[in-house]
C-alpha angles and dihedrals in degrees: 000000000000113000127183122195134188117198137163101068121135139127123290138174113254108273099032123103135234132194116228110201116200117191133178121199137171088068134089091196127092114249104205093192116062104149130174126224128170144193124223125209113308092340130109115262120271131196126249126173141356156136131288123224086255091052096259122139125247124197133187113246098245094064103030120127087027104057123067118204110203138153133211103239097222113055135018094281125133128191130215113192114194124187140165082032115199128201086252086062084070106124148121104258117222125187117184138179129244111221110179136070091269128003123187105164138045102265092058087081145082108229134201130235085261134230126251116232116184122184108181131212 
């Protein structure tokens, strides 16, 4: 019913920027936490950004003051900007829905298939 989808990834040079677009269909009800995580080559997967209960972004330190969190106010669509991309920034990018009425881990959600972002060195 529920289907989550990551799209924007490429490869681009470091320093360049790149728009990932989330977007959750199959619902008529707003999901207020729609947060990305990614997983970068042979590691474990590490959060990145989301939102907060009161609708305030979160980032993780490592891209903080490069990456933008936002949302379309009309649909379920979240936005991740990310500019002055590195090499370390190489993943594969997953969104996913929260469905319940709280969700703290990873398998709360509902995730998406993931993009690939590669920024050589």
């Amino acid at each position: 019913e529920v289907q989550v989808m990551e799209s924007g990834g490429g490869l681009v040079q470091p320093g360049q920027s790149l728009r990932l677009t989330c977007t959750v269909s199959g619902l008529n009800r707003t999901i207020s936490d729609i947060p990305w995580r990614r997983q970068q080559p042979g590691q474990g997967f590490e959060w990145v950004s989301g939102f907060l209960s009161d609708g305030s972004p979160w980032y993780t330190d490592p891209v903080k003051g490069r990456f933008t969190i936002s949302r379309d106010s009309a649909d379920n669509t979240v936005h991740l900007q990310m500019n002055n991309l590195r090499p370390e920034d190489t993943a594969v990018y997953y969104c996913a829905a929260c469905l319940r009425r709280r969700c703290g881990v990873s398998t709360d959600y509902v995730w998406g298939q993931g993009t690939q972002v590669t920024v050589p060195s």
